[in-house]
LUMLOZA-140589 format. One record per atom (N, C-alpha, C): residue number from 1; residue in one letter; z, y, x. Coordinates in nm, 3 decimals, decimal comma. Layout:
BEGIN
NUM / A / Z / Y / X
...
***
This chain:
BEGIN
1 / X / 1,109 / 0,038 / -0,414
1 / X / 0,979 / 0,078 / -0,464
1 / X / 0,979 / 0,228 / -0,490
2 / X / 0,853 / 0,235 / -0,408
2 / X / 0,867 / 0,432 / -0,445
2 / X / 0,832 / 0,517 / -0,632
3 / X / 0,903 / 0,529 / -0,701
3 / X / 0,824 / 0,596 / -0,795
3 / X / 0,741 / 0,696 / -0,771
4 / X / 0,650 / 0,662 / -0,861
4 / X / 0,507 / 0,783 / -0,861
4 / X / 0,590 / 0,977 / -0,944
5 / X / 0,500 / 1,049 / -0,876
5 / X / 0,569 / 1,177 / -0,944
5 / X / 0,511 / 1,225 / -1,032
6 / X / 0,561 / 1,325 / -1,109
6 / X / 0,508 / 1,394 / -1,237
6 / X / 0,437 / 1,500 / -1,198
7 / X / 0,410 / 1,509 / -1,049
7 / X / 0,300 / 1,641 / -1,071
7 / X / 0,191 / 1,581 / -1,025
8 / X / 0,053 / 1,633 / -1,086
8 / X / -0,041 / 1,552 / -1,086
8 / X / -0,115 / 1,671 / -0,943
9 / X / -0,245 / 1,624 / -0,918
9 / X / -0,283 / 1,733 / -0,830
9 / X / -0,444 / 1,643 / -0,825
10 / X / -0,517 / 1,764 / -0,764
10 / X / -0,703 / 1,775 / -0,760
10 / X / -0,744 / 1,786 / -0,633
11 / X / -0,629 / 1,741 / -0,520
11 / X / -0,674 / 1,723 / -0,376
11 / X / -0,793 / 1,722 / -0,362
12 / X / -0,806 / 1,587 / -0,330
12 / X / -0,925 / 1,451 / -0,372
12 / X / -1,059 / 1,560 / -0,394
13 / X / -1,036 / 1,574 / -0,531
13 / X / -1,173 / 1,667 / -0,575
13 / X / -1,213 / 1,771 / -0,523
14 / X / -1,074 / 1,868 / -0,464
14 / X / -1,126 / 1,992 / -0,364
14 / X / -1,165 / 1,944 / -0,209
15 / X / -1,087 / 1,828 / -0,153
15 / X / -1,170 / 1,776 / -0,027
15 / X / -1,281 / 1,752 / 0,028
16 / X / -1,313 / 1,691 / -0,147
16 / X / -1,464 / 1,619 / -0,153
16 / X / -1,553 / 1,696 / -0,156
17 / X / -1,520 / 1,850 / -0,239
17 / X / -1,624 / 1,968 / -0,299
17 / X / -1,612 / 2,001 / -0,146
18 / X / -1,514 / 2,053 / -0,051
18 / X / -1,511 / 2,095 / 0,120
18 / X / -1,618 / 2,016 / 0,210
19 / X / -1,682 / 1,873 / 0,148
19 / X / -1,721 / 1,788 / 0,253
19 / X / -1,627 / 1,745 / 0,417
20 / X / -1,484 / 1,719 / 0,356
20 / X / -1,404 / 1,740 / 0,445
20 / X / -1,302 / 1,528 / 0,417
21 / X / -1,352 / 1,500 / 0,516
21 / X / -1,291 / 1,319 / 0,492
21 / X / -1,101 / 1,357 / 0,496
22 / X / -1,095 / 1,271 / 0,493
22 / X / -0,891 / 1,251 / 0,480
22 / X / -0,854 / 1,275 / 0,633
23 / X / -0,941 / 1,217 / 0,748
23 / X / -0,908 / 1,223 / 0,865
23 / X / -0,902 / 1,400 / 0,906
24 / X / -1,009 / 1,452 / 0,883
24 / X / -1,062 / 1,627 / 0,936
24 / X / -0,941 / 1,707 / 0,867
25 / X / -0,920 / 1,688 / 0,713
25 / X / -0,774 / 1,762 / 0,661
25 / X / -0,671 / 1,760 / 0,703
26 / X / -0,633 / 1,607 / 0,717
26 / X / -0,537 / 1,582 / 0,775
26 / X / -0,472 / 1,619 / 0,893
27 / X / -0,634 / 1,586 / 1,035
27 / X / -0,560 / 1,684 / 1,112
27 / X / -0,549 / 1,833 / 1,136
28 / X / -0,602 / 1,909 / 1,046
28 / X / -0,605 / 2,034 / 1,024
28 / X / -0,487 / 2,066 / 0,953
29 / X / -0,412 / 2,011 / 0,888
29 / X / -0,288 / 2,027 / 0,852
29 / X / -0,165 / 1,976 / 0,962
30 / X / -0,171 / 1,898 / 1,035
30 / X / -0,131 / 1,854 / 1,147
30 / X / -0,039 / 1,722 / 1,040
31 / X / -0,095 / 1,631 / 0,983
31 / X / -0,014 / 1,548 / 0,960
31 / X / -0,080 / 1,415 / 0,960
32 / X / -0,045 / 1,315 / 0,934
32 / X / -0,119 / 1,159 / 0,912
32 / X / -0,260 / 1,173 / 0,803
33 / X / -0,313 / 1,077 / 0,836
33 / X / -0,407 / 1,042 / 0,714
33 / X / -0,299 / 0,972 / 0,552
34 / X / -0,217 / 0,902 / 0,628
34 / X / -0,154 / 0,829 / 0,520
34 / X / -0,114 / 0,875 / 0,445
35 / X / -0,007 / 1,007 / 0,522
35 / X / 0,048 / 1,113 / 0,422
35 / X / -0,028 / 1,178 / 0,305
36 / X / -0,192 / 1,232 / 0,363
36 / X / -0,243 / 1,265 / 0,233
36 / X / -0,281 / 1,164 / 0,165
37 / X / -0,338 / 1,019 / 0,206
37 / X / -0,350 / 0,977 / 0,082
37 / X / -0,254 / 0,973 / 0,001
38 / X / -0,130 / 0,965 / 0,028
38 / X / -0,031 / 0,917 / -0,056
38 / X / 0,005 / 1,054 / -0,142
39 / X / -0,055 / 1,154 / -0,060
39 / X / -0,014 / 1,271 / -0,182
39 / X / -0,203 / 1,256 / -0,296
40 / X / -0,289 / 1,248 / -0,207
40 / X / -0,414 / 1,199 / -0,327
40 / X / -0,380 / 1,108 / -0,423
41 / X / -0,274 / 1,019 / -0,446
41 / X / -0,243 / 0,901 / -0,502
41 / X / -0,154 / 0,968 / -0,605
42 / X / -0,109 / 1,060 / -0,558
42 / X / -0,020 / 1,066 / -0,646
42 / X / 0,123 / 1,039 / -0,642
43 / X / 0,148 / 0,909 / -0,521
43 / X / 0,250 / 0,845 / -0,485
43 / X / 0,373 / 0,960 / -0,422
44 / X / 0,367 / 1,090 / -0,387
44 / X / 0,415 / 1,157 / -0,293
44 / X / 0,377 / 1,345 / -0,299
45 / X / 0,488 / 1,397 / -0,316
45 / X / 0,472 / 1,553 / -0,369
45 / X / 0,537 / 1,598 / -0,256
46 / X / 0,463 / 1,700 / -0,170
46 / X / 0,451 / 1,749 / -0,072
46 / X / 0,526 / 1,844 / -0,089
47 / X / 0,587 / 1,913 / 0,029
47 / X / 0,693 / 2,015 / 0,002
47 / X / 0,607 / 2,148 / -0,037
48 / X / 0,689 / 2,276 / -0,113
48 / X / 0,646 / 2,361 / -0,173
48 / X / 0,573 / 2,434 / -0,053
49 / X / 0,583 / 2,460 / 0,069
49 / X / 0,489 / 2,512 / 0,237
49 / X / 0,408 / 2,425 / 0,270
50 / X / 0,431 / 2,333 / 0,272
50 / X / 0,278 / 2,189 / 0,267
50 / X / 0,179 / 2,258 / 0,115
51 / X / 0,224 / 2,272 / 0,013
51 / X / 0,119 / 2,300 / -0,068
51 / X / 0,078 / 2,391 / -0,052
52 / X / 0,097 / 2,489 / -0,009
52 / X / 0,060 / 2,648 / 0,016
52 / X / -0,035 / 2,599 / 0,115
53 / X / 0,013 / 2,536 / 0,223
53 / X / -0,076 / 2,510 / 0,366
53 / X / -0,226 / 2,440 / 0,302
54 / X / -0,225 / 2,343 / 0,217
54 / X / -0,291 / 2,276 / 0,170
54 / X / -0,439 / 2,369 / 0,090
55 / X / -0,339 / 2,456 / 0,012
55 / X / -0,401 / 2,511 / -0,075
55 / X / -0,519 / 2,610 / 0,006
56 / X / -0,457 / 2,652 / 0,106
56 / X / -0,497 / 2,757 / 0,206
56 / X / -0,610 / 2,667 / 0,279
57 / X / -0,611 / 2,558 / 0,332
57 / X / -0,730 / 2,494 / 0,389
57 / X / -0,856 / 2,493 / 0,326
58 / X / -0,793 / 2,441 / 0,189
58 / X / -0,904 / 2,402 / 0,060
58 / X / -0,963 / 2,509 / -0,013
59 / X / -0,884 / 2,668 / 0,077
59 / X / -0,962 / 2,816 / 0,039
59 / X / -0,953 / 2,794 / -0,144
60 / X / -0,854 / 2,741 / -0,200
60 / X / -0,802 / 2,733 / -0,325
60 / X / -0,663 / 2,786 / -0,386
61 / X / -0,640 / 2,848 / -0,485
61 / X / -0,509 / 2,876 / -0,531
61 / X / -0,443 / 2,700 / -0,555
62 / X / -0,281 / 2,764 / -0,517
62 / X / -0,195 / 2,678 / -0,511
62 / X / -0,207 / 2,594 / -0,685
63 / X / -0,229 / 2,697 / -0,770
63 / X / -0,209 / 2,625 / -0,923
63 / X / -0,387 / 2,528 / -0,933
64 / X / -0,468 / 2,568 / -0,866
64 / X / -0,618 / 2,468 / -0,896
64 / X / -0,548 / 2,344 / -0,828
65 / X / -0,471 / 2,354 / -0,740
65 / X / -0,413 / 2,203 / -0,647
65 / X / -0,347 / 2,039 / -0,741
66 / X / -0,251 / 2,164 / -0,804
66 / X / -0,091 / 2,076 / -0,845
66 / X / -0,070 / 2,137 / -1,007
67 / X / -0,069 / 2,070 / -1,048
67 / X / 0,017 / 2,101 / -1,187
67 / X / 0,119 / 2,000 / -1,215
68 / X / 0,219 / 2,077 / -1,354
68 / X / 0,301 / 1,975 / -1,370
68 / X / 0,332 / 1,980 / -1,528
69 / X / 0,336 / 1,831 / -1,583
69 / X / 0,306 / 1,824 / -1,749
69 / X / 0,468 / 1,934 / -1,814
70 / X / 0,418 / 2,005 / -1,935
70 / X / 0,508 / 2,045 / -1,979
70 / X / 0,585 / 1,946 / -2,087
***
């Protein structure tokens, strides 16, 4: 069973504000749909160049993306 991670993140909400579905990001990042949901879920923390890439699509800083509880 996969544990869930401690960094939380606002994908989801910057996708949605883009008018951009899981499929259009996804392949604009060149990866699965599954993959992002599973990072929208929460289930899955993307490497530190996936978030940058991410951040960069969503025309957002890397810290509006991902945080992590102190």
């Amino acid at each position: 069973m996969t544990r869930p991670t401690k960094i939380t993140n606002q994908v989801r909400l910057h996708r949605v504000a883009k008018d951009l579905t899981q499929e259009q990001l996804a392949s604009r990042l060149g990866v699965s749909r599954q993959t992002l949901i599973a990072i929208e879920n929460g289930k899955y923390s993307p490497s530190l160049e996936f978030a940058f890439a991410l951040a960069k699509a969503l025309e957002v800083e890397i810290g509006e993306l991902f945080s992590y509880p102190v």
